[in-house]
N, C-alpha and C positions, 0 to 999 in steps of 0.2 A: 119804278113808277115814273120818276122823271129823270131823263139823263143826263149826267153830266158833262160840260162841255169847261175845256182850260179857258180862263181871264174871263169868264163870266159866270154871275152867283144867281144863281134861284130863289126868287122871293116869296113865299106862300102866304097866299092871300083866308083864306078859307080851306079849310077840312069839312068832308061831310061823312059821317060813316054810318050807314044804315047797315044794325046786326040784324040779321035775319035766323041764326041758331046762335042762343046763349051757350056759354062754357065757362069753365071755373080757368080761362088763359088770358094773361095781358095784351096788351095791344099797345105796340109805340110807333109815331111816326119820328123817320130822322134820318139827317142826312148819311150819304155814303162813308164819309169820312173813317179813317182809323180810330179815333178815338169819336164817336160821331155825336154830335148834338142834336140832342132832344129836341122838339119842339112841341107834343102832344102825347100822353098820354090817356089810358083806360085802366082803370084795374079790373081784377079777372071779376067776372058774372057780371058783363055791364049792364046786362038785360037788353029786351030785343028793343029796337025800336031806334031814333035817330043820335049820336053823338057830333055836336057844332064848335070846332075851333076856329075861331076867325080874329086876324089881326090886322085888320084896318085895309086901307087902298094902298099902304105903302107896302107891306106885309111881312112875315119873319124872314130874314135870310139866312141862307142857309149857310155851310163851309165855301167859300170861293172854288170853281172847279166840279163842285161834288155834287149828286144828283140825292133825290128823295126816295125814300126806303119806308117800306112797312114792316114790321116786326112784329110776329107772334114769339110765347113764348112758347107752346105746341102747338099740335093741330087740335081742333075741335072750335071753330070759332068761325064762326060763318058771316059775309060781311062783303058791301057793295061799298063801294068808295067815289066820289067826286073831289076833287083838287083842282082848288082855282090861283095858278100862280102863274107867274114871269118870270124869262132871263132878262138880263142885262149887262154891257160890260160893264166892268169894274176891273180893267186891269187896260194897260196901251196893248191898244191891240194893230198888228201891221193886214194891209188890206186882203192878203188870201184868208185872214183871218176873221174876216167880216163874212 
């Protein structure tokens, strides 16, 4: 969804997920990481229609490095997505690095 790039974290402003086919599967958004952090949640049958996570202008960030991921737990779950986030550094960064 969004890539990750080293010595800078993704900040997610807004989630929007418009289901368009309901299913009895979860839905998580979260970073790429090994052990990865959540930041959103669905439980399964969310029903059709629009799901809004949003956390402010500053917005959630994510693992330093790691990019954002969508997560079913099968198929059958149908669903357009918008994502309103930023990088930023957060780490010293040297200039081929900008």
């Amino acid at each position: 969804m969004i890539a990750a790039k080293a010595k800078y974290t993704v900040f997610v402003q807004k989630i929007i997920i418009t289901v368009t086919t309901d299913a009895a599967q979860t839905f998580t958004a979260q970073d790429t990481n090994g052990t990865p952090k959540v930041i959103a949640e669905a439980a399964a049958n969310p029903g059709e229609g629009q799901l809004i996570f949003e956390w402010g202008d500053e917005g959630e960030p994510l693992t330093e490095g790691k990019g954002l991921d969508f997560v079913q737990s099968a198929a059958g779950l149908g669903y357009n997505y918008d994502v309103y986030a930023y990088r930023r550094a957060t780490s010293t960064l040297i200039p081929s690095e900008l």
